[in-house]
KOLDREN-808230 format. One record per atom (N, C-alpha, C, O): x, y, z. Coordinates in steps of 0.001 Angstrom, whole numbers, plus 524288, in hexadecimal, padded with zeros to 5 digits. Example, Ala and Ser with C-alpha at 12.3 -4.5 7.8 and 13.67 -1.06 7.14 Angstrom:
# residues 2
833867E9C681E78;8300C7EE6C81E78;833907F31C81E78;8379C7F30982111;832327F73681BA8;835667FBDC81BE4;832648001E81EBE;834618047281F67;
END
This chain:
# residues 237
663DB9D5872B0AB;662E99DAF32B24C;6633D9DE9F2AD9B;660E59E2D02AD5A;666589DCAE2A9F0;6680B9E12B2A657;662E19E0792A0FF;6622B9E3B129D7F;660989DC9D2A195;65C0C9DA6229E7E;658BD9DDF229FA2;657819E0FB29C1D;6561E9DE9F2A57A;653139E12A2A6BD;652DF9E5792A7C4;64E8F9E7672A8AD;659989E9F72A819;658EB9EED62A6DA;657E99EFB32A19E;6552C9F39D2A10B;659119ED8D29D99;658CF9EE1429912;652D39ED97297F2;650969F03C2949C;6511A9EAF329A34;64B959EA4629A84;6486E9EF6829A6D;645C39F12B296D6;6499B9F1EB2A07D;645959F5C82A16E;6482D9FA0329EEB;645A49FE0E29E53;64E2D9F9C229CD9;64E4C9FFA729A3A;64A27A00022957C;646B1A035029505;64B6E9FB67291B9;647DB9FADF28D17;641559FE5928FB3;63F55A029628E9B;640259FB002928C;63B859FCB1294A7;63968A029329668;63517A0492295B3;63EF6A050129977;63E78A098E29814;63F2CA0D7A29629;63E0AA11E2297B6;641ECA0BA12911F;64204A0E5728BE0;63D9AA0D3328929;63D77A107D285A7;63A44A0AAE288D1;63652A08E12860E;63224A0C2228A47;62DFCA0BB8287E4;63145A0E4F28DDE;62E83A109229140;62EB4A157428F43;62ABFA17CF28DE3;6344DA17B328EEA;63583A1E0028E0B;63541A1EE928888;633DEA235B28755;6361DA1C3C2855E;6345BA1B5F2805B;62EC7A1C5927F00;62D40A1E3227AD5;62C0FA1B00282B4;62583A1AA32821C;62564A1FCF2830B;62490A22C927F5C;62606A215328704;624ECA2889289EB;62816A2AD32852E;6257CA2E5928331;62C5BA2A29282E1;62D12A2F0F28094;62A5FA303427AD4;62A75A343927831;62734A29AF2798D;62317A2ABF27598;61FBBA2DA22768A;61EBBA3197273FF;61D90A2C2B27A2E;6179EA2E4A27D17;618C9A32EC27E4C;61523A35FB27EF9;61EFEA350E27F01;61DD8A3D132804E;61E5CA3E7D27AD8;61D17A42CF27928;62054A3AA3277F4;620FBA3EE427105;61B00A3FD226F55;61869A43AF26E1E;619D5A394726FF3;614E6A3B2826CA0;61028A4062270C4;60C57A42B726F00;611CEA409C274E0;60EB6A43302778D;60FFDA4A8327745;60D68A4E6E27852;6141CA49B1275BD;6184DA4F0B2734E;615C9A501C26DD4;61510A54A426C65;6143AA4B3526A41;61283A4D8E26652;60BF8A4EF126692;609DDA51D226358;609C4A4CEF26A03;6034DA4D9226AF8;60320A52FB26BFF;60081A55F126944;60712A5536271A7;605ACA5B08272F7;6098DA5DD526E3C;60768A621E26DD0;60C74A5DD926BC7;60D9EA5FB026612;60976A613D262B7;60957A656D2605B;604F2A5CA02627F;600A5A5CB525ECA;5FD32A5F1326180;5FA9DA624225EFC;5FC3FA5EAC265A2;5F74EA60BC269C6;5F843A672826945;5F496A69F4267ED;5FE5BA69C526AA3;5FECFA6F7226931;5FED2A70772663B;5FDD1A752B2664C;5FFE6A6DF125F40;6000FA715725B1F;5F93CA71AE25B0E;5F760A7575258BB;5F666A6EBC25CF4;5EF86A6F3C25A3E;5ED4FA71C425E8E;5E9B3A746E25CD1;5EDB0A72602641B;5EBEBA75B52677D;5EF5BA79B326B97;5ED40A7CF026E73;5F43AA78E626B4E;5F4B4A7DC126C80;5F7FEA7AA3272E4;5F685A766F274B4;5FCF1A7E5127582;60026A7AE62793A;5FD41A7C3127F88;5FF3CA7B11283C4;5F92CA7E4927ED2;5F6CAA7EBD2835C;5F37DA7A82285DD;5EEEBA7B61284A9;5F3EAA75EF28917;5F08AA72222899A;5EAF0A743F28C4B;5E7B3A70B128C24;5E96DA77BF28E11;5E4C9A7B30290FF;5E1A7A7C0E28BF6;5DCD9A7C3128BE4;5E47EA7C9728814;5DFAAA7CCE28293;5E0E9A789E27F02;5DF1CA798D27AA6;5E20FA769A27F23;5E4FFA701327BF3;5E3DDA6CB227DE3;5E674A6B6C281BC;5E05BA6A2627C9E;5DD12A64EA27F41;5E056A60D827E20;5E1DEA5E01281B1;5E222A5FDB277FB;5E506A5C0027651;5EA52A5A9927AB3;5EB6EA568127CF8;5ECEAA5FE627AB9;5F1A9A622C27E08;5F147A5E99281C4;5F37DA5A5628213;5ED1EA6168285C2;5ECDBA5F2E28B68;5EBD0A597228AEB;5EE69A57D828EA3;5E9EEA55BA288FF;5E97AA519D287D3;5EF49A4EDD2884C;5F0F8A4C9528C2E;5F20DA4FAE2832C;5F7ECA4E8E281A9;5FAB3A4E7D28804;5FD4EA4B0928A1D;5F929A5336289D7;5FD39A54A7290B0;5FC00A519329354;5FF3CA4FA329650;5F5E4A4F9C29342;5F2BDA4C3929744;5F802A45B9295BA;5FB0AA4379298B4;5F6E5A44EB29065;5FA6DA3EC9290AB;5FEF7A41B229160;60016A411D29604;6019CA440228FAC;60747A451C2903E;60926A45792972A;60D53A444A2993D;60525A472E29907;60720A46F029EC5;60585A40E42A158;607D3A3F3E2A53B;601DDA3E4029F08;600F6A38A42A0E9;60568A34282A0E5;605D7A2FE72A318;60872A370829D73;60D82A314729A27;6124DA34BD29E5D;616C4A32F729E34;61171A38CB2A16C;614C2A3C612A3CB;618E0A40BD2A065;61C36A43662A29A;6181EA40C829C31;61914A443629A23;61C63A47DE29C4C;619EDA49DC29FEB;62028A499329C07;621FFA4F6229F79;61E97A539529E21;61B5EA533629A94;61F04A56582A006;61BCBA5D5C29FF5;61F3BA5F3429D14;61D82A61F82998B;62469A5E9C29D49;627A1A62842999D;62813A609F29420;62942A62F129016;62686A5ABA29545;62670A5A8128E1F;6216EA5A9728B9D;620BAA5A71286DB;61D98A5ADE28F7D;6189AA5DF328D84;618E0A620528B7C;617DAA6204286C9;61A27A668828DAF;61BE9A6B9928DE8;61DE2A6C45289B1;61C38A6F6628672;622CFA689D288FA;627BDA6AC7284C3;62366A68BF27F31;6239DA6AC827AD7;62067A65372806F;61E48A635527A7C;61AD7A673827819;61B16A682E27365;6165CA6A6327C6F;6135AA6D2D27AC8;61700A73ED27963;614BCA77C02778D;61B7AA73D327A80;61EDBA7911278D6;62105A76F2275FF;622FEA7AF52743B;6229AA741E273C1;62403A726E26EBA;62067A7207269B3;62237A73082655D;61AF9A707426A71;6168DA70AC267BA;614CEA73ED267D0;6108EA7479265A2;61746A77F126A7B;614FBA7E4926A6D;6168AA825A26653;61412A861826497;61D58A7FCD264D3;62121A82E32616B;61E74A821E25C93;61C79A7DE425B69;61E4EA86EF25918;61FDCA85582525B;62057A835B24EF5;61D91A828F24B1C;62769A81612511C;627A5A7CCC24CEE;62839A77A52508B;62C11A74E024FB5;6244CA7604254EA;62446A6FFD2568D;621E9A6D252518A;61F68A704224EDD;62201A690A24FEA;61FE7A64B224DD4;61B43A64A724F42;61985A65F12538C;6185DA62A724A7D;61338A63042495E;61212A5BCB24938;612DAA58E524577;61086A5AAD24D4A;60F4EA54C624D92;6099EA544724BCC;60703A585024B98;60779A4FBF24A83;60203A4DF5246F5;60267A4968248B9;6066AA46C1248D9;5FCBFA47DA24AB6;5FBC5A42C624BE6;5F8E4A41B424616;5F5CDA447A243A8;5FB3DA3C57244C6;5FB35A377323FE5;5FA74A320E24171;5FD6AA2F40243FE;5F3E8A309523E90;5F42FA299923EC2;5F416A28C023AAC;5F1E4A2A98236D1;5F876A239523C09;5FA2BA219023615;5F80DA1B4F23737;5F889A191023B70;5F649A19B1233C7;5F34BA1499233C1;5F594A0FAF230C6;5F8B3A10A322D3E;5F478A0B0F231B7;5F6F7A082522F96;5F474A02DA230BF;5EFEAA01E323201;5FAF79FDC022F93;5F91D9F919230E8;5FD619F6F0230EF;600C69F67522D90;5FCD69F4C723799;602F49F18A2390B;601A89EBB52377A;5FD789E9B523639;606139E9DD237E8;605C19E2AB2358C;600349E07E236C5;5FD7D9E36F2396E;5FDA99DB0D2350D;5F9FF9D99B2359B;5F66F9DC14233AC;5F2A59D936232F2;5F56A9E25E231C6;5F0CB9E3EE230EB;5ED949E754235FA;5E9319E931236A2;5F2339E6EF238CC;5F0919EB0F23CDB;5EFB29F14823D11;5F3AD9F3FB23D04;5EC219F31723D3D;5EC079F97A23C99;5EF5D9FB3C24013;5F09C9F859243B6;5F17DA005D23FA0;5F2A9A036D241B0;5F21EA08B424264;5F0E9A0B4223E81;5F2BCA0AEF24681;5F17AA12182471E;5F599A143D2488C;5F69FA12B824CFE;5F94FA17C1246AB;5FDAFA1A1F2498E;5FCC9A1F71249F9;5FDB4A22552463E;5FAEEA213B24E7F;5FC1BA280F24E75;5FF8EA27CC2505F;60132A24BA253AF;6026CA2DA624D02;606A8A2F8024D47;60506A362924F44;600C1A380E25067;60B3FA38E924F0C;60B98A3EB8250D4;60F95A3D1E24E6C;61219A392124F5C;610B1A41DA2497E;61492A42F324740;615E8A48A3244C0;6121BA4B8C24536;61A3BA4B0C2423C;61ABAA50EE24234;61C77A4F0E23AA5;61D62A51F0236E8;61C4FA4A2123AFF;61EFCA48922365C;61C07A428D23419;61E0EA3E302342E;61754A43D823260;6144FA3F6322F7E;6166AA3B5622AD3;61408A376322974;61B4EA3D1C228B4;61C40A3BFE224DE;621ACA35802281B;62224A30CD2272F;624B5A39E422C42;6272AA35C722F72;624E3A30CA2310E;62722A2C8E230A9;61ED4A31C32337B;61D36A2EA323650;61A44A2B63232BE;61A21A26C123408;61826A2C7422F14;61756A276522B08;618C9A251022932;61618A215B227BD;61F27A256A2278F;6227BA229E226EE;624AAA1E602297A;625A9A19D922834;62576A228322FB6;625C8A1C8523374;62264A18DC234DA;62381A147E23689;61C40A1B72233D7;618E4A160B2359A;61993A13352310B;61821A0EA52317B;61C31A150822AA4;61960A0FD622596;61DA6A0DD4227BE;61C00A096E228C4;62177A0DE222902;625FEA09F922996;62611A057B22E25;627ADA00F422E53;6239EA08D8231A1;62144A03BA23830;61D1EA011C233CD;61F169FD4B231A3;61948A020223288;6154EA00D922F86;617BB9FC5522AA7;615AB9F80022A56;61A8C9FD4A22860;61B709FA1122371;621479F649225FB;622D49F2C422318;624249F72222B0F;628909F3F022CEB;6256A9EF3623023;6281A9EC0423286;620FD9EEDD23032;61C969ED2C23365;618B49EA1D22FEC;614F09E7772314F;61A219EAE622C20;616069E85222781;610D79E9532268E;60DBE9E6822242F;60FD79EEC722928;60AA39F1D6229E5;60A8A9F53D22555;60D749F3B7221D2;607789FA4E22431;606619FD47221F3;60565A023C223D7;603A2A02062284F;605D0A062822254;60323A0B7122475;5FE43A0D1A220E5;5FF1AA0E9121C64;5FB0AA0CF722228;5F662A0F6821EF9;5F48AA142321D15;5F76AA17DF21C1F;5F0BFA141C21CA1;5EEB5A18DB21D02;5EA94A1BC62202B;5E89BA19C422411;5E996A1F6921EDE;5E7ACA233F222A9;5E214A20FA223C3;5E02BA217C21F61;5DE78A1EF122698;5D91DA1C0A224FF;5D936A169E22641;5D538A148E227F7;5DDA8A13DB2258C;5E00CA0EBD2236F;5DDB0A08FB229DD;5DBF4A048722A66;5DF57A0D6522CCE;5DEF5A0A6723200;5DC2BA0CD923594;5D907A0A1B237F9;5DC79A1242236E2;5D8EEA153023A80;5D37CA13B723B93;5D1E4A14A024005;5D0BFA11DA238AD;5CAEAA11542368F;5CAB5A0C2D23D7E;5C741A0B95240C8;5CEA1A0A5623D10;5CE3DA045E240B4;5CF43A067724573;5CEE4A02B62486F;5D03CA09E4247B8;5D1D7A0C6524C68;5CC3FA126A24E4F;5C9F5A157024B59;5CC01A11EF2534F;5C95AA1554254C7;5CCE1A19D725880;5CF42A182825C54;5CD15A1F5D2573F;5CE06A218925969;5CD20A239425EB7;5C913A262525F05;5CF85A233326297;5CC43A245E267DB;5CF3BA288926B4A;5D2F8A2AEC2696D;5CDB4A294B26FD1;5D16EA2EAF2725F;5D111A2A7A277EA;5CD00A27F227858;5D4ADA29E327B75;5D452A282A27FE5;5D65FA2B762855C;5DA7CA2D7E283EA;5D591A2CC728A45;5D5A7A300D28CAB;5D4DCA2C5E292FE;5D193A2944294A4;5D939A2E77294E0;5D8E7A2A7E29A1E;5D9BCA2DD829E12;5DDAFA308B29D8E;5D74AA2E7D2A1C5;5D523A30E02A577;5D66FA2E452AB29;5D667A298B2AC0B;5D76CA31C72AE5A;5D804A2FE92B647;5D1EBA2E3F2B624;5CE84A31102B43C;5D137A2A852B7DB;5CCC8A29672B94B;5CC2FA28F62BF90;5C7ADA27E52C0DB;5CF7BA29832C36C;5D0CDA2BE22C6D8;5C9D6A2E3C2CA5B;5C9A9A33092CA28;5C581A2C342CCC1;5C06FA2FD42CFB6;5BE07A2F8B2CCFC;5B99CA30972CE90;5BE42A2DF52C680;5B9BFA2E592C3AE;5B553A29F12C2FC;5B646A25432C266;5B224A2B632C315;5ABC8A27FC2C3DB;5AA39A268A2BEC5;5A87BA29872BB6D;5AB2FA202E2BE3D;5A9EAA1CC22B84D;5A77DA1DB52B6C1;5A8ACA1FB32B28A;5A2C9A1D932B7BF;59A6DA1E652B5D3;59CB0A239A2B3FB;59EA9A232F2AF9D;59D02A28F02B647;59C90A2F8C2B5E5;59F84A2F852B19D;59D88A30B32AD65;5A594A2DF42B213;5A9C0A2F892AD93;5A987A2C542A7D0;5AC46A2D762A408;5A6AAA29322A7F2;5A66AA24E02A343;5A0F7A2AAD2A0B2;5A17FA2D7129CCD;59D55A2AB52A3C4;5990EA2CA22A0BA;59B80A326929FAD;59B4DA338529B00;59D48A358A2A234;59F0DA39C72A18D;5A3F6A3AE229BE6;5A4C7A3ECC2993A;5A5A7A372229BDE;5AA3AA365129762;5A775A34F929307;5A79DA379828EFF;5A386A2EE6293D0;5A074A2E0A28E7A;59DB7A33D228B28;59C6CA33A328687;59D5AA373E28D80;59B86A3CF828B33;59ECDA3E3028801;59DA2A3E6128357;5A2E6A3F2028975;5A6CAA4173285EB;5A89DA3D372834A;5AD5CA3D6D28406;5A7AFA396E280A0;5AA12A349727CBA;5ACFDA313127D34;5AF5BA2F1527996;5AD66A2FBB28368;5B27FA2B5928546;5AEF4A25C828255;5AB2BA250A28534;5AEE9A22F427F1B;5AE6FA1E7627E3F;5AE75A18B128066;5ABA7A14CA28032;5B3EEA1A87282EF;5B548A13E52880F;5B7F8A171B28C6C;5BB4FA1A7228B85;5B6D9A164528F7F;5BADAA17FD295E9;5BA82A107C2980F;5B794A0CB029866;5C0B5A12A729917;5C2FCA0D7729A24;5C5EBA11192A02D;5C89DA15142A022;5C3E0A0D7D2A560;5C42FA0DF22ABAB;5C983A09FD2AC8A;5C917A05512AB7C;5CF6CA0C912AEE5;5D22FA0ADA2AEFD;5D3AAA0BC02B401;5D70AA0F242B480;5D1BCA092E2B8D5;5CFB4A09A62BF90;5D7B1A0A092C095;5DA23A0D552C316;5DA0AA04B72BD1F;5DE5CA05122C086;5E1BEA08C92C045;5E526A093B2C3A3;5E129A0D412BAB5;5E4F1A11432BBCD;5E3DCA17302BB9A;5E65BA1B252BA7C;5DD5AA15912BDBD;5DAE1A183E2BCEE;5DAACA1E2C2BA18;5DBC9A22842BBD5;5D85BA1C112B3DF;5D725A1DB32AFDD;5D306A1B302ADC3;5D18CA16A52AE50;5D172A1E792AB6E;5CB20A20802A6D7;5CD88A1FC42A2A1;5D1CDA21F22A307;5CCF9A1D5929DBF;5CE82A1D3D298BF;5CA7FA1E2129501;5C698A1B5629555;5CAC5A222C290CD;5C534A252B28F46;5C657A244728982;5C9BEA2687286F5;5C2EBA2094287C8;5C3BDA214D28154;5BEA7A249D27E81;5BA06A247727FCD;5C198A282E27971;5BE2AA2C3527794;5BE82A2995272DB;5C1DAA266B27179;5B8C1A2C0A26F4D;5BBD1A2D7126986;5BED9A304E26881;5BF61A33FA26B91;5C2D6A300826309;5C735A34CE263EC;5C3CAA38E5262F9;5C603A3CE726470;5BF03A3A0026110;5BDCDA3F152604D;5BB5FA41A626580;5B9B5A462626532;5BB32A3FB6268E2;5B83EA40BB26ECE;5BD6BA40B627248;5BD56A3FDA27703;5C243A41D626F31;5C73BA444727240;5C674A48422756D;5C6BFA479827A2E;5C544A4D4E2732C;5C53FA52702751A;5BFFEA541D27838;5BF2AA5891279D6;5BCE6A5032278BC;5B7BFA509327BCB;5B987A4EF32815A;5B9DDA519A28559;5BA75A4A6C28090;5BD32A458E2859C;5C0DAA49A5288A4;5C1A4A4AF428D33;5C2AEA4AF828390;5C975A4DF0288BB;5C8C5A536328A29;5CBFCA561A28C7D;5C2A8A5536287F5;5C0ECA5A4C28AFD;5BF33A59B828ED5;5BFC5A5CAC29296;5BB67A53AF28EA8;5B966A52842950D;5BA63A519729773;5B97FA53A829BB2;5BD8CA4D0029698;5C3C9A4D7229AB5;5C322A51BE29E92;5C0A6A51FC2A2AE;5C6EEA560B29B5C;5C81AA597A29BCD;5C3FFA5C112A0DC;5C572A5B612A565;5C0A3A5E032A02B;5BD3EA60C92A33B;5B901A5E6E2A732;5B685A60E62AA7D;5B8B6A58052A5E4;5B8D0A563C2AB0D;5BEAEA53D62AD2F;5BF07A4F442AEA4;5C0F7A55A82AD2F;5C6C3A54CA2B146;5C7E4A50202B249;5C93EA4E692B693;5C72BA4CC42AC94;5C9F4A487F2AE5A;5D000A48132ADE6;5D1DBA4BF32ABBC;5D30CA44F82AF24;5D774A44C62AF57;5DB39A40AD2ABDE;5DDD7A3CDD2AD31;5DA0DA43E52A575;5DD18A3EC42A24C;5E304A3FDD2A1B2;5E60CA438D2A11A;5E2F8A3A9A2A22D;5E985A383A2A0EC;5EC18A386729B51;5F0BFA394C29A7D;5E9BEA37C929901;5EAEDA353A293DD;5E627A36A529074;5E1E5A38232921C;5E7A3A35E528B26;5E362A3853286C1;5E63DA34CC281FD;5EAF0A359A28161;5E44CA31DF27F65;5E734A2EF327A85;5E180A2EEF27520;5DD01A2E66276BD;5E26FA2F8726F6C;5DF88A2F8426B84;5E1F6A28FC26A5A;5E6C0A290026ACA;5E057A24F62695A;5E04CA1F7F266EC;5DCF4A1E5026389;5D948A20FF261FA;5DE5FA19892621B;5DDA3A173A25C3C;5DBB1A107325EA4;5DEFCA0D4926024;5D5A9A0F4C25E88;5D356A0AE62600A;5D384A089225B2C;5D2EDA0BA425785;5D465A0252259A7;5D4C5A00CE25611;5CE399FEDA255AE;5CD299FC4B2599C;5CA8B9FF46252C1;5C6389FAD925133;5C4E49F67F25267;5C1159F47825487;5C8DE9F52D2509F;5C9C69F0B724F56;5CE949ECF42510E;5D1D09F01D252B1;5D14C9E6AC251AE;5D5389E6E8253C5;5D79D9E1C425098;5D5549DDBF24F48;5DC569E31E24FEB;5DDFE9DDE724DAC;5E2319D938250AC;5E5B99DA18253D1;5E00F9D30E24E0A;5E2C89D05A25217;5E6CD9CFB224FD0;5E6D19D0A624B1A;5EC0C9CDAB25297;5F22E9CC1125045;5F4D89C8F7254AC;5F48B9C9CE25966;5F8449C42425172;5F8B09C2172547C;5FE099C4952594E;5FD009C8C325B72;6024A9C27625A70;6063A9C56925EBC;6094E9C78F25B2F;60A969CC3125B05;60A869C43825850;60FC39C4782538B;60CEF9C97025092;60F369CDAB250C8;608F09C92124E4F;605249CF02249C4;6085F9D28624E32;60CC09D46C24DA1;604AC9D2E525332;602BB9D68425735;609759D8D0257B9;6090C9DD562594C;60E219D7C02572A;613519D77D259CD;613E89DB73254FA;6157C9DFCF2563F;612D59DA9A24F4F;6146D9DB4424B0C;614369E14824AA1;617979E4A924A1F;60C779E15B24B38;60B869E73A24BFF;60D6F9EA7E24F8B;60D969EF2824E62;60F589E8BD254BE;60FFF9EC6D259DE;614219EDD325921;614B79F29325994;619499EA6025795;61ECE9ECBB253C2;61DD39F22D251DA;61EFF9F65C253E9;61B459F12024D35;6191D9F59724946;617219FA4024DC5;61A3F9FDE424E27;614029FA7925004;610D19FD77251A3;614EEA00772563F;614BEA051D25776;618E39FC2525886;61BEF9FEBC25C42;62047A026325B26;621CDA063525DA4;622639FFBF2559B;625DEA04E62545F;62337A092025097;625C3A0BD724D8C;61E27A095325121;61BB0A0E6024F6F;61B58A112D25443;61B50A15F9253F4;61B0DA0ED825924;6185DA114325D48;61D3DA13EE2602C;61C9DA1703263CF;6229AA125825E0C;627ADA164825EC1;628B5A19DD25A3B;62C81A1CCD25A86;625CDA19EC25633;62716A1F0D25531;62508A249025596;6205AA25A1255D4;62892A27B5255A0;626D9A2CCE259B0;622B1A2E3725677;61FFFA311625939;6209FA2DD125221;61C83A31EA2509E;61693A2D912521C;6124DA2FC32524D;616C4A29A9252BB;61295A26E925437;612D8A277E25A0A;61699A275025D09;60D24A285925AF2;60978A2892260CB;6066DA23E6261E4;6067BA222F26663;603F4A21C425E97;603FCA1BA225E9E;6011AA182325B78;5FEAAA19D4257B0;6011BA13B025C8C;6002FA0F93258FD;5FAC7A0D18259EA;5F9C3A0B4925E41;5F718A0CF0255C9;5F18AA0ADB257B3;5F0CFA0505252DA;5F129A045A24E1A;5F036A03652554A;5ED8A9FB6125293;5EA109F97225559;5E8E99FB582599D;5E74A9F465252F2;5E3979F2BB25505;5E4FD9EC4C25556;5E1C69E90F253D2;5E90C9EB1A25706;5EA5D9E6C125867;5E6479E62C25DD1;5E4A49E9DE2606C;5E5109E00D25EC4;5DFF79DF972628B;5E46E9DF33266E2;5E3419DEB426B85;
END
């Protein structure tokens, strides 16, 4: 018995652990979203976006609230999204965006995951080139008509829509530069998105065997706890 409380506490510390990543980094998005447009989401496209996931993961309202009056003050912190590029064991690329108020901190901690790992940190150019940038956007698909909404979306630059009947959702991949087109149309035909994420498609993919594959995910996992990283992109197959 005492095996298996121990069990699910781990489990749900490792649960609440996850949520309280996912509200920082979401604390630092509407941080960044108000210093460049402003704390009003009715004229802040970026804004309303950020609220749209922040209320999907359940988010409270008051720490919505408290984030965008905090990003409202003076002297809040000035966060910057940063990809830093590289290569974990094997020769595996890597992509890490970050949000940080302190660039100088956060490069430090990735050369050290990076070089305790037997990897490298690169440079700016180094790895990106192998990854495609994309915007993804998932939608209630909830009454909507396949044939009408596929052609109606292909207008505005959805690339792949992927039909997900059992929980029912629409999954809409853009180019990243057909972000602010997509999430205007959205917008004004009234669909109802959940979620909004910018990702990193690899090219290309590399194979490894369990033992490689174990080596890199180490590496990659204690990057993916530290607070200034949002997350980790490779092209392991």
């Amino acid at each position: 018995m005492g095996r298996i409380f121990e069990k699910r506490k781990a489990t749900m510390f490792k649960r609440y652990a996850k949520m309280a990543k996912a509200f920082t980094k979401l604390g630092k998005d509407i941080a960044m979203a108000v210093k460049a447009g402003g704390p009003h989401p009715e004229s802040n496209p970026r804004l309303r976006m950020i609220m749209q996931n922040a209320k999907a993961i359940n988010m409270p309202k008051a720490n919505i609230d408290g984030a965008i009056k905090r990003a409202s003050e003076k002297d809040s912190a000035n966060y910057e999204e940063v990809i830093y590029e590289g290569y974990a064991p094997h020769g595996v690329p890597v992509l890490v965006e970050c949000s940080t108020d302190n660039p100088t901190r956060t490069v430090a901690s990735l050369r050290m995951y990076f070089n305790r790992a037997e990897g490298a940190l690169g440079t700016s150019g180094s790895v990106s080139f192998m990854f495609d940038r994309k915007v993804m956007f998932k939608v209630d698909s909830t009454g909507l008509d396949k044939d009408n909404t596929e052609l109606d979306l292909i207008d505005f630059g959805a690339e792949e829509l992927n039909w997900d009947d059992e929980n029912h959702e629409l999954v809409i991949q853009t180019a990243f530069t057909d972000f602010g087109k997509m999430q205007s149309a959205l917008e004004e035909k009234k669909y109802i998105v959940k979620e909004s994420s910018k990702v990193f498609i690899p090219t290309t993919t590399t194979e490894l065997s369990p033992e490689q594959e174990a080596e890199v995910m180490a590496m990659i996992e204690k990057m993916e706890d530290d607070d200034d990283v949002v997350a980790v992109y490779h092209n392991i197959a």
